[in-house]
TORFI-215046 format. One record per residue (C-alpha): y, z negated, x negated; residue in three letters. Coordinates in pm, 1 decimal. Each point is the difference from the previous one (the first is absolute). Last residue first. Layout:
TORFI-215046
<rofi Y="Y" Z="Z" X="X" type="ALA"/>
...
//
This chain:
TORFI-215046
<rofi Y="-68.9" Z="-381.0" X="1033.8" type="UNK"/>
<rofi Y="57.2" Z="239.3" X="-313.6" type="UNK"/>
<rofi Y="346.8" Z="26.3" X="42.5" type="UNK"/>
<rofi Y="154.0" Z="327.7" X="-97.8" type="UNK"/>
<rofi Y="217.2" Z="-25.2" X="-316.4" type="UNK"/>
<rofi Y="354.0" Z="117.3" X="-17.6" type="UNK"/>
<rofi Y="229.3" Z="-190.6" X="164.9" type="UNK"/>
<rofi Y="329.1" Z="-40.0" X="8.2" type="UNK"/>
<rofi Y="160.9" Z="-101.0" X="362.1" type="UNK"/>
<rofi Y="240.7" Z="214.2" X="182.0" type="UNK"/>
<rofi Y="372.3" Z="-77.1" X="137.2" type="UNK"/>
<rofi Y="-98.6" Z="-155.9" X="300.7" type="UNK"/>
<rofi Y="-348.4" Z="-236.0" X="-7.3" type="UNK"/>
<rofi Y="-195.7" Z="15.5" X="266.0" type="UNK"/>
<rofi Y="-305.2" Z="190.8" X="-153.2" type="UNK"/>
<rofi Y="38.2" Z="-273.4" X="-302.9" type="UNK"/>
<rofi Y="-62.4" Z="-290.6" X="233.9" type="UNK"/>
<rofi Y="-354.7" Z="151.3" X="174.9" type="UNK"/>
<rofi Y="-90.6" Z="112.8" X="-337.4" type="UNK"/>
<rofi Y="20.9" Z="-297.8" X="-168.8" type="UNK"/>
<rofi Y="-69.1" Z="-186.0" X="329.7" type="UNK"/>
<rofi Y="-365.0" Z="115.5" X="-0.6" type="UNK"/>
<rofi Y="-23.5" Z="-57.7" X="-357.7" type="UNK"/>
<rofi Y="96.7" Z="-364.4" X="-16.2" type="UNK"/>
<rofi Y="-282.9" Z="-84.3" X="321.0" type="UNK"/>
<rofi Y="-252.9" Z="187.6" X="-233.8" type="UNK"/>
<rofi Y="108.5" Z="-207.0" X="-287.1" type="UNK"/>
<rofi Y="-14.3" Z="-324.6" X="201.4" type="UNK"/>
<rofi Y="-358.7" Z="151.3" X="136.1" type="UNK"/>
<rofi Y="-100.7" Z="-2.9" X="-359.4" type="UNK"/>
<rofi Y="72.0" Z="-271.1" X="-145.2" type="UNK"/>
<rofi Y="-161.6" Z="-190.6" X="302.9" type="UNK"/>
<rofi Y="-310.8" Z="152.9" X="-135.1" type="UNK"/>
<rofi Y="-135.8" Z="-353.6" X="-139.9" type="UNK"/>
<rofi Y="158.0" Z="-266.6" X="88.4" type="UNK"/>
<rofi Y="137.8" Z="-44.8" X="-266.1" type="UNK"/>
<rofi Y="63.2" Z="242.9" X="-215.0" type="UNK"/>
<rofi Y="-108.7" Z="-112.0" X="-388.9" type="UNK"/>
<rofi Y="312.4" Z="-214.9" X="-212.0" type="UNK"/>
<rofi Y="172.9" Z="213.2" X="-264.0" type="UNK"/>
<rofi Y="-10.1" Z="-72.9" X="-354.7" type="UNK"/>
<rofi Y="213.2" Z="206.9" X="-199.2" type="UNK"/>
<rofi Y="-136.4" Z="289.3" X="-199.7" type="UNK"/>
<rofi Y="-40.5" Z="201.4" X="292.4" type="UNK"/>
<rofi Y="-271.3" Z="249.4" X="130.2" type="UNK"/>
<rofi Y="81.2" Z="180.3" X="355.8" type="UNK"/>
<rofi Y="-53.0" Z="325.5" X="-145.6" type="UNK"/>
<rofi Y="260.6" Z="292.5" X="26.1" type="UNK"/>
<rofi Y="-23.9" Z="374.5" X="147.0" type="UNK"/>
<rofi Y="277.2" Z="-15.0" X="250.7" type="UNK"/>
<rofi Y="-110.8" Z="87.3" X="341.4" type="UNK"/>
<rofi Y="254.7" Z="-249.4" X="198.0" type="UNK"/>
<rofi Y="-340.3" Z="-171.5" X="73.7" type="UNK"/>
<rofi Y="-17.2" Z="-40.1" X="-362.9" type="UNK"/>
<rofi Y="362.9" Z="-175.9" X="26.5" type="UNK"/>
<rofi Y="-124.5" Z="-277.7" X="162.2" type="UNK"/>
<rofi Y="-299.5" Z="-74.2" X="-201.4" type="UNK"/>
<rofi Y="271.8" Z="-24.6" X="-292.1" type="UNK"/>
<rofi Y="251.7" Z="-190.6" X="204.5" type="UNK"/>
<rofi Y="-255.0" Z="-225.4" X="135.9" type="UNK"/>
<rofi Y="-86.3" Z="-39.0" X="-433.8" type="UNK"/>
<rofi Y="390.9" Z="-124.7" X="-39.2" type="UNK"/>
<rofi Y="-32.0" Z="-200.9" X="171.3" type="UNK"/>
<rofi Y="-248.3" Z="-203.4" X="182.8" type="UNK"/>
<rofi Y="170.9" Z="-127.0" X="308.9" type="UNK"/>
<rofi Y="385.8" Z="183.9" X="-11.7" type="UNK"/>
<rofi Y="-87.1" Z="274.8" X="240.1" type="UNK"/>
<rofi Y="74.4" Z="-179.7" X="335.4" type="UNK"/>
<rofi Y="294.0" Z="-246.2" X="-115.6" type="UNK"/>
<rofi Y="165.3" Z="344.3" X="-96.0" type="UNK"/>
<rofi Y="-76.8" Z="167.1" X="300.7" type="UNK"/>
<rofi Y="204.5" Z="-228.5" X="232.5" type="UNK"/>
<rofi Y="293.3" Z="93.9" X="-228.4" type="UNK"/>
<rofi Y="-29.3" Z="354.9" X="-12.7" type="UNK"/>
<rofi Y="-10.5" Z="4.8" X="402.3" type="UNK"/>
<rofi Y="306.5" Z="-162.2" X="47.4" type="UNK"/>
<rofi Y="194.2" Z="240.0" X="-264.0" type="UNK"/>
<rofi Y="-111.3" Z="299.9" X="170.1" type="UNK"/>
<rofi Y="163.8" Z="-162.2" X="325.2" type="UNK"/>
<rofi Y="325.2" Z="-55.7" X="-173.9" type="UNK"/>
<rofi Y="-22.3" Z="351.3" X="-137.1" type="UNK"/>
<rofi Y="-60.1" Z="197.7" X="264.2" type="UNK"/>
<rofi Y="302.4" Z="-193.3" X="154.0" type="UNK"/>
<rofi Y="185.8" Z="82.5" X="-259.4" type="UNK"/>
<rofi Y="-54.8" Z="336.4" X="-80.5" type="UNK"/>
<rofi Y="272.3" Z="177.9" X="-208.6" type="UNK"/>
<rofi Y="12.9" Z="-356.5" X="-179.3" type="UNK"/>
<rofi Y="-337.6" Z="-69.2" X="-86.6" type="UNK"/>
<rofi Y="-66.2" Z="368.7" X="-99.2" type="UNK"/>
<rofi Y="-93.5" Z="-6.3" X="-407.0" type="UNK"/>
<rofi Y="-104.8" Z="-308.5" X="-0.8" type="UNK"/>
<rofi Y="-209.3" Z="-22.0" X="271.9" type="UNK"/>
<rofi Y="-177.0" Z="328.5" X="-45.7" type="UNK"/>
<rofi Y="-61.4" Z="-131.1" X="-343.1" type="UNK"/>
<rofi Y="-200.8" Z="-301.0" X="150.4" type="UNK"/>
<rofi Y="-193.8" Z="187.4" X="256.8" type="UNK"/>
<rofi Y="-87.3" Z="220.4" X="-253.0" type="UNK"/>
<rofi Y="-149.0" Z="-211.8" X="-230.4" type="UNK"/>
<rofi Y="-326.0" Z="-111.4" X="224.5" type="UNK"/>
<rofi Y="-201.7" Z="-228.6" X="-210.0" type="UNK"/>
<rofi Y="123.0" Z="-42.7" X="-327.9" type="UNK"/>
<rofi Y="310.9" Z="-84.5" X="121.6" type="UNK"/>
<rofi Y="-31.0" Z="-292.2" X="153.0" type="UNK"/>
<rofi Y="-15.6" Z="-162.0" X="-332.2" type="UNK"/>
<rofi Y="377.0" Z="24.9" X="-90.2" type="UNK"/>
<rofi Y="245.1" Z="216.0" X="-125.5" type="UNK"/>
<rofi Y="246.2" Z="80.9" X="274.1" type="UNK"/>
<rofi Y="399.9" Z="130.3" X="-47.1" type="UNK"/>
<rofi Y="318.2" Z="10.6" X="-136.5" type="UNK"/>
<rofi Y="154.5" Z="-339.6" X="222.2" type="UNK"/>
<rofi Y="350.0" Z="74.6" X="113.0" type="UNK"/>
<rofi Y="-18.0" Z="-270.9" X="284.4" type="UNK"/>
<rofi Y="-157.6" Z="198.2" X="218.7" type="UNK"/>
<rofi Y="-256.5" Z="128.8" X="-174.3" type="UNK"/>
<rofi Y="-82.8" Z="-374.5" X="-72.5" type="UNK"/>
<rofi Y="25.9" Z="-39.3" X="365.4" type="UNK"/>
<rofi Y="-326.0" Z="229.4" X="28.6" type="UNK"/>
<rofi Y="-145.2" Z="-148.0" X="-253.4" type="UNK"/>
<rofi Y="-49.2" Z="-331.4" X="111.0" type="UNK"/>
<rofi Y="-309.0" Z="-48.9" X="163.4" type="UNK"/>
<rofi Y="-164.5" Z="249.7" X="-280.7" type="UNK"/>
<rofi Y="53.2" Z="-223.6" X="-372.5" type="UNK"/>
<rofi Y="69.3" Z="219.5" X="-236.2" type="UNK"/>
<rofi Y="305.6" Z="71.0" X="-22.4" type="UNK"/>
<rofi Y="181.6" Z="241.6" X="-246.3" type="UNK"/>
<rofi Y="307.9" Z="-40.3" X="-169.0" type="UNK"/>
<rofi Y="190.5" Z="271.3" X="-257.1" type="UNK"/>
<rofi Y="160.1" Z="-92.9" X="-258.3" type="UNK"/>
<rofi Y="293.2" Z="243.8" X="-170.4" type="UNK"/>
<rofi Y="235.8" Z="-281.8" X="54.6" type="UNK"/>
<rofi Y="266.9" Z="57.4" X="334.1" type="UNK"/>
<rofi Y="-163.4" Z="-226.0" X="217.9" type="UNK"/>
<rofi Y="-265.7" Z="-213.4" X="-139.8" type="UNK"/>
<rofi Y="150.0" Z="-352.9" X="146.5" type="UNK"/>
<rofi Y="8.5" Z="163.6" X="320.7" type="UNK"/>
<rofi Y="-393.4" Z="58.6" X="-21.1" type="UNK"/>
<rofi Y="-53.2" Z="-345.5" X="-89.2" type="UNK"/>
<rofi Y="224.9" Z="-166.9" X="274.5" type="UNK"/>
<rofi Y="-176.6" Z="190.1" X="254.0" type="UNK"/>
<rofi Y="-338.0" Z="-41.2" X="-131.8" type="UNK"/>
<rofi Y="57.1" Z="-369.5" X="-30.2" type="UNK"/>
<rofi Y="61.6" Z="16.4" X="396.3" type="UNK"/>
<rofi Y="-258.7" Z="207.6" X="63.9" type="UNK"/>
<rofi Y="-265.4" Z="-251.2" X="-149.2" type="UNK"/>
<rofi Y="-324.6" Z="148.0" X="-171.3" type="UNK"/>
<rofi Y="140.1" Z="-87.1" X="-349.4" type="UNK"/>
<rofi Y="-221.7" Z="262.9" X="-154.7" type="UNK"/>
<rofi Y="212.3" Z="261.3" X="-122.7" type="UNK"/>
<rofi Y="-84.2" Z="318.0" X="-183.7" type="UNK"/>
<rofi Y="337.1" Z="117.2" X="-233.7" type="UNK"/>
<rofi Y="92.8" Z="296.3" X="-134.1" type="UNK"/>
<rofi Y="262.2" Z="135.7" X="-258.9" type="UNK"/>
<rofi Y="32.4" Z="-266.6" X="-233.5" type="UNK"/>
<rofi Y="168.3" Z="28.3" X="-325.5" type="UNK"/>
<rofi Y="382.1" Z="17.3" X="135.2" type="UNK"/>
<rofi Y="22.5" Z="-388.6" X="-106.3" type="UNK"/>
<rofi Y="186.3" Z="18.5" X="290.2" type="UNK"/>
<rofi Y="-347.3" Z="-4.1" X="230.2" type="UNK"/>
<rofi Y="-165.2" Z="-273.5" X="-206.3" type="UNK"/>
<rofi Y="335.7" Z="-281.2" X="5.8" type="UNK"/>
<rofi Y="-34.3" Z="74.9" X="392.7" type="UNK"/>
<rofi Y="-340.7" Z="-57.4" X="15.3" type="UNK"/>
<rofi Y="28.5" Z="-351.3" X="-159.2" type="UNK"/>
<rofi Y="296.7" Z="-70.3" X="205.8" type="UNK"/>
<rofi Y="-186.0" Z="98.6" X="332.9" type="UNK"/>
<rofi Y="-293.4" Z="-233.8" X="-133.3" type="UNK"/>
<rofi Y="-319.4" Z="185.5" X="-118.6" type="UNK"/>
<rofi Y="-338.6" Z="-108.1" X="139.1" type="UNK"/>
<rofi Y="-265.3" Z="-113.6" X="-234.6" type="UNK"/>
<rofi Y="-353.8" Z="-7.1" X="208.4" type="UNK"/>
<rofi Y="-291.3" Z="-103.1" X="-230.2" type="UNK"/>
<rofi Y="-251.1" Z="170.5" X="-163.4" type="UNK"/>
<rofi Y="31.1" Z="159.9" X="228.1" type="UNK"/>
<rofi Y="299.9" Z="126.8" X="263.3" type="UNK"/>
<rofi Y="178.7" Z="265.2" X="-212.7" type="UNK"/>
<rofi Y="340.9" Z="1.3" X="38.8" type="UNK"/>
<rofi Y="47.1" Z="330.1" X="-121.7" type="UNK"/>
<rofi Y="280.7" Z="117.8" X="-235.5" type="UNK"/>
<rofi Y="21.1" Z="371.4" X="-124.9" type="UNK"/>
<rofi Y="155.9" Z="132.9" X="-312.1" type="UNK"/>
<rofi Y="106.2" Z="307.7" X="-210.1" type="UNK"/>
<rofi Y="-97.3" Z="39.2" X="-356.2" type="UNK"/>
<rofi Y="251.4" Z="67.6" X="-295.5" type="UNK"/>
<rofi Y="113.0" Z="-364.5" X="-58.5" type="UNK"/>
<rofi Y="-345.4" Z="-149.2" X="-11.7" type="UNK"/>
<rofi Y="57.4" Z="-304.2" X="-288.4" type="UNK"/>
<rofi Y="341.6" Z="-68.5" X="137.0" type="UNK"/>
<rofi Y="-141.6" Z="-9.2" X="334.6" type="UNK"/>
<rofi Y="-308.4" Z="-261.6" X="-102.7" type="UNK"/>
<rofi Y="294.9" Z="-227.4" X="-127.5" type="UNK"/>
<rofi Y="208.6" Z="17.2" X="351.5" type="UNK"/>
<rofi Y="-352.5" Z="-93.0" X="174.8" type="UNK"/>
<rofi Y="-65.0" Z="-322.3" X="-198.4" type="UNK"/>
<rofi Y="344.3" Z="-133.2" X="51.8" type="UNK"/>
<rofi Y="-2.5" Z="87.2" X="394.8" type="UNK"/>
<rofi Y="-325.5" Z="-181.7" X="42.2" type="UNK"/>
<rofi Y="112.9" Z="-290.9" X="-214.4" type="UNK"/>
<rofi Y="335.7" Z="11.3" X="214.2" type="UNK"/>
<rofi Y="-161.9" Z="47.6" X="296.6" type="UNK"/>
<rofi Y="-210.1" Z="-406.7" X="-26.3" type="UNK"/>
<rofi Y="-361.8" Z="9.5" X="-130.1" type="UNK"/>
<rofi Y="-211.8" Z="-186.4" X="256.1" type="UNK"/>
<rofi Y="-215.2" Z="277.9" X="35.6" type="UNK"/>
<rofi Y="-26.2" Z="143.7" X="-327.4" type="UNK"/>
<rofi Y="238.6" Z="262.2" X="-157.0" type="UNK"/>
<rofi Y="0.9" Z="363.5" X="-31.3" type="UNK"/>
<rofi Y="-374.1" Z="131.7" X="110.5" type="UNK"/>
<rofi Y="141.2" Z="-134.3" X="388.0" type="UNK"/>
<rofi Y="189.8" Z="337.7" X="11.7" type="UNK"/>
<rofi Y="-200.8" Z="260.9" X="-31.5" type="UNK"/>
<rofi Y="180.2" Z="218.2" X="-173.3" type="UNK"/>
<rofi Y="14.9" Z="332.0" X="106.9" type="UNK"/>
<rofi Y="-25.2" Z="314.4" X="-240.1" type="UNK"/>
<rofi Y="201.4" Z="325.7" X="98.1" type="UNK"/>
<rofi Y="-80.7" Z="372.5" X="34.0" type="UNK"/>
<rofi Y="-355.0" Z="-24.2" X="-119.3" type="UNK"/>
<rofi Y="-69.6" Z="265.3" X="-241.6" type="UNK"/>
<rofi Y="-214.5" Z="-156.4" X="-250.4" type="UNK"/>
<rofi Y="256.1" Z="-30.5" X="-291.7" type="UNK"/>
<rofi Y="156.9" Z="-247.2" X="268.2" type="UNK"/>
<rofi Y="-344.1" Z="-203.6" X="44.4" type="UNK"/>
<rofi Y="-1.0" Z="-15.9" X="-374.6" type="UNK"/>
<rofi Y="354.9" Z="-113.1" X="-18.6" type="UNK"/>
<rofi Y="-74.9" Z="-280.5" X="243.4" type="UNK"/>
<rofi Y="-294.1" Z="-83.5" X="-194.2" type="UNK"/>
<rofi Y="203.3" Z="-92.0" X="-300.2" type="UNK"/>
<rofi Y="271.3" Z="-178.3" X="187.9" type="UNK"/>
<rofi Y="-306.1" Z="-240.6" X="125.3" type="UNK"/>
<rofi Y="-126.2" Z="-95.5" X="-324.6" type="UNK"/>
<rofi Y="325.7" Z="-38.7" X="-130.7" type="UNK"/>
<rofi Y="81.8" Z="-260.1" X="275.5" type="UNK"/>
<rofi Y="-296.5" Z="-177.3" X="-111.6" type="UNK"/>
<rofi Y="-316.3" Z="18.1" X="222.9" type="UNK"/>
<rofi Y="-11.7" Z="18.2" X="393.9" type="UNK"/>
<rofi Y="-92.2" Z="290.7" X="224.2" type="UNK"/>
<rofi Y="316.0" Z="259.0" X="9.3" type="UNK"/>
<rofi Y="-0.6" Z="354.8" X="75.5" type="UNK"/>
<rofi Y="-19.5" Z="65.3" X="348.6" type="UNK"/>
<rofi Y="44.8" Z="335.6" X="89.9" type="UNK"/>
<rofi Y="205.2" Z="271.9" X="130.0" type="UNK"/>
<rofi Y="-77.5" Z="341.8" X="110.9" type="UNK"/>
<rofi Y="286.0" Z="252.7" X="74.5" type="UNK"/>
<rofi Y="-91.4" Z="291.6" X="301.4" type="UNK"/>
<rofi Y="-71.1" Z="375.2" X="18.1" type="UNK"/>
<rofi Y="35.1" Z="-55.5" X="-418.7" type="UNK"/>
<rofi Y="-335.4" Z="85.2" X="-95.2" type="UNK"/>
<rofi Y="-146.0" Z="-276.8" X="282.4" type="UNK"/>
<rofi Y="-351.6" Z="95.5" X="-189.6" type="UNK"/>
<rofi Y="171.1" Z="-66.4" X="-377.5" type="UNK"/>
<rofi Y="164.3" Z="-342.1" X="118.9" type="UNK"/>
<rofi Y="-313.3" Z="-123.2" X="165.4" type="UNK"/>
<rofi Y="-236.7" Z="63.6" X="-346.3" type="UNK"/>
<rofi Y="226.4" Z="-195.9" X="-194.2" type="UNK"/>
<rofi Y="75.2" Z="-308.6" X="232.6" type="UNK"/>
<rofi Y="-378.9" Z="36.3" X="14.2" type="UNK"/>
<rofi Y="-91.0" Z="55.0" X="-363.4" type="UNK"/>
<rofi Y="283.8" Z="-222.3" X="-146.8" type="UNK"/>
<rofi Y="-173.2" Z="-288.2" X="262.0" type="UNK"/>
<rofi Y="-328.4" Z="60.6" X="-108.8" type="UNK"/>
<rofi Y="122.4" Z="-51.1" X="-362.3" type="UNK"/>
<rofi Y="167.6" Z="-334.6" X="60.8" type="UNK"/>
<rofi Y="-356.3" Z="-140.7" X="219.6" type="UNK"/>
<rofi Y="30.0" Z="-13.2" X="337.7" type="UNK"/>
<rofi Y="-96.0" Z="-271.2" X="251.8" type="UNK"/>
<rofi Y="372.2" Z="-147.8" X="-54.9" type="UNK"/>
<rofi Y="83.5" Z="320.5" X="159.6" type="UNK"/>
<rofi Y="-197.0" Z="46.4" X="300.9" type="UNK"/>
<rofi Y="161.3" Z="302.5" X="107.5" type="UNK"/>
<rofi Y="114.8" Z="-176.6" X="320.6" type="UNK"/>
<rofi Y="185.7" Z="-256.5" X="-248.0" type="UNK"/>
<rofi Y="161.4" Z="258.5" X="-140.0" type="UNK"/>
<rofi Y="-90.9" Z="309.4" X="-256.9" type="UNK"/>
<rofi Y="142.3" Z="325.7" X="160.9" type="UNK"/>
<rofi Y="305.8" Z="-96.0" X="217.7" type="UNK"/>
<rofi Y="33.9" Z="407.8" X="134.2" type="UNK"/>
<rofi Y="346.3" Z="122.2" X="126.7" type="UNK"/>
<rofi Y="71.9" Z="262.3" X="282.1" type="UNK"/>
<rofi Y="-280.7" Z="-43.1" X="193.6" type="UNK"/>
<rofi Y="-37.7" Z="142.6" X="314.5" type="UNK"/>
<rofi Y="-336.4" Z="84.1" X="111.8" type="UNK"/>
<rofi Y="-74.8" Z="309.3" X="-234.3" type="UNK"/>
<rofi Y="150.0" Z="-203.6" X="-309.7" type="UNK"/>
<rofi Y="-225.1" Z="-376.4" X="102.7" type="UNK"/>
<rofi Y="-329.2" Z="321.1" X="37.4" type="UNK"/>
<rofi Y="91.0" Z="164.1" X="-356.0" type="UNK"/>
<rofi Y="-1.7" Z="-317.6" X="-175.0" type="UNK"/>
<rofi Y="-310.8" Z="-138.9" X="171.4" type="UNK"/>
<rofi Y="-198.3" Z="318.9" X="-78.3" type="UNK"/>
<rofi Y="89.3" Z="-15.1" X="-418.3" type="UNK"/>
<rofi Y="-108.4" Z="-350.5" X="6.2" type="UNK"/>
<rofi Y="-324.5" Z="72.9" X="157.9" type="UNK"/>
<rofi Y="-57.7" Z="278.3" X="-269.2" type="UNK"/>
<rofi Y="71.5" Z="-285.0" X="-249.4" type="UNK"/>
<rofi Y="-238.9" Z="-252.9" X="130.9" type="UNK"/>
<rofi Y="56.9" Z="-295.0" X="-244.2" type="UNK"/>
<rofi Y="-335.7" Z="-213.3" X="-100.9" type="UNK"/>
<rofi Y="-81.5" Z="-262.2" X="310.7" type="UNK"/>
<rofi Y="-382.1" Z="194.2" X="-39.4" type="UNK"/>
<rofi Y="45.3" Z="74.1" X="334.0" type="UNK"/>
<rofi Y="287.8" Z="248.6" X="-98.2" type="UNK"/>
<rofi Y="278.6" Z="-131.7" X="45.3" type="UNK"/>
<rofi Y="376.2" Z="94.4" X="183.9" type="UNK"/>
<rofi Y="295.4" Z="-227.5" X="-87.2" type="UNK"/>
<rofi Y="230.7" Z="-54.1" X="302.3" type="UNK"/>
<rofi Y="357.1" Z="94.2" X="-45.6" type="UNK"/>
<rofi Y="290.4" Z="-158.4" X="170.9" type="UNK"/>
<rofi Y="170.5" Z="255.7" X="183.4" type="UNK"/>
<rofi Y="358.7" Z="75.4" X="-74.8" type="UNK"/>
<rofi Y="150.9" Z="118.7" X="330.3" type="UNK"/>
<rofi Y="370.1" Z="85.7" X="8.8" type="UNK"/>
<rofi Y="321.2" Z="-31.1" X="164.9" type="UNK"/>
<rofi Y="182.4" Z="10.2" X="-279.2" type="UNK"/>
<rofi Y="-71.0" Z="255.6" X="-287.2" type="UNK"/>
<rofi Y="-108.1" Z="-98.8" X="-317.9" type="UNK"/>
<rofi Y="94.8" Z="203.2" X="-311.7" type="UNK"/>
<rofi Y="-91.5" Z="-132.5" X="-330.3" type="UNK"/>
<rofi Y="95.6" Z="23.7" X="-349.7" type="UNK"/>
<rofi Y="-134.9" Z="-79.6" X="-371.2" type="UNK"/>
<rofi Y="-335.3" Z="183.3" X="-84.4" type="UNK"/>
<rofi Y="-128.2" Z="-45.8" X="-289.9" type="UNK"/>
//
């Protein structure tokens, strides 16, 4: 079992879309393509088994198999994480998190609204959670605020009592306000956890602020651009401001339909993945205006990453 971590800040953690075959069974090949494309554009971290994954669509085994089956193809060029609580007793859920650990993921996340309901006050959260670490002492941690089945956002205090609790090394926040993102990420200082935003319009003063990195939605549509920012906001400022306007016009663009846009999307990008989901997804409409948006998105792709100082990963050629 493994039983440390190393994240570096600064970082892009994309997270991970679950390839199908048509059939909605798992396409492993698929899976094995998508990990190697998020490393060859940037990532340094891998959230296999998220909300982008289509987790609550997966059944316990399929989720061993692709947190699994992730952790083998990164072979240690980057960690993999993964969710590893969905309800049931508190014994229930330590027990899978050791299996996900035997695995070879790096560090199992909690999602956080699976420890209390939601009108439960902190301290029943906080109660609950401090008996599920006793029962997992030798596996490292991850919290995500996970917005479904419903959205449980930790209090500074609560987050606080997590970091120093020195069981938590990274974190994927959801408050969408840069203000609670700056009292969040100073509340973290010093504790082995590292934060990552994922909400777009505010990374950039996330970085800022101390912030460790992006793992959000975005993405799984044009990495690059977000571990570019993170690894040269502050040589490049004003490449960066400007980088950072763009990102968050996009990201009201490419959220209809998601995550099977991303999946069309990312065939363009000439990765060899279906468009099937397990999650219902309403059709284009109109019809074809998918399309020219993605079009539009890969004409600027290129257009922003040929500006770009410092160079840009990218390994794939567009198929257009």
């Amino acid at each position: 079992m493994m039983n440390t971590i190393s994240i570096n800040h600064k970082t892009l953690w994309p997270v991970m879309l679950t390839p199908f075959r048509q059939d909605l069974s798992l396409d492993l090949p698929a899976v094995d393509a998508l990990t190697d494309w998020y490393l060859d554009n940037g990532a340094q971290g891998l959230f296999a088994v998220c909300l982008s994954s289509e987790m609550y669509h997966l059944n316990e085994e399929e989720r061993l198999t692709l947190a699994g089956r992730v952790a083998r193809r990164a072979a240690g060029r980057a960690p993999v994480i993964a969710a590893g609580v969905f309800g049931g007793s508190l014994q229930s859920q330590a027990q899978f998190t050791r299996r996900l650990a035997e695995a070879g993921v790096a560090a199992v996340v909690l999602v956080v609204n699976q420890f209390a309901e939601a009108d439960d006050p902190d301290a029943v959260w906080q109660a609950h959670v401090a008996e599920f670490l006793d029962q997992t002492a030798a596996v490292p941690l991850g919290l995500y605020e996970c917005p479904a089945p419903y959205h449980r956002r930790l209090s500074v205090e609560l987050l606080s009592w997590a970091a120093r609790t020195g069981r938590f090394v990274w974190m994927k926040d959801t408050c969408c306000d840069a203000e609670a993102e700056r009292a969040k990420i100073a509340a973290v200082h010093g504790t082995p956890l590292r934060w990552f935003n994922a909400h777009v319009p505010t990374l950039l003063s996330s970085l800022q602020a101390g912030g460790d990195g992006y793992s959000g939605t975005a993405a799984n549509l044009y990495p690059e651009l977000f571990a570019w920012l993170c690894r040269n906001y502050a040589a490049y400022p004003p490449e960066a401001a400007a980088l950072q306007r763009l990102l968050t016009l996009w990201d009201v663009v490419i959220r209809p339909r998601y995550p099977q846009s991303a999946k069309v999307f990312l065939q363009r990008r000439g990765l060899p993945l279906s468009d099937a989901c397990r999650v219902s997804v309403a059709a284009a409409s109109p019809p074809g205006e998918e399309q020219l948006v993605h079009d539009c998105l890969l004409a600027e792709l290129a257009e922003v990453k040929s500006r770009l100082p410092a160079g840009v990963p990218s390994t794939l050629q567009e198929v257009g």
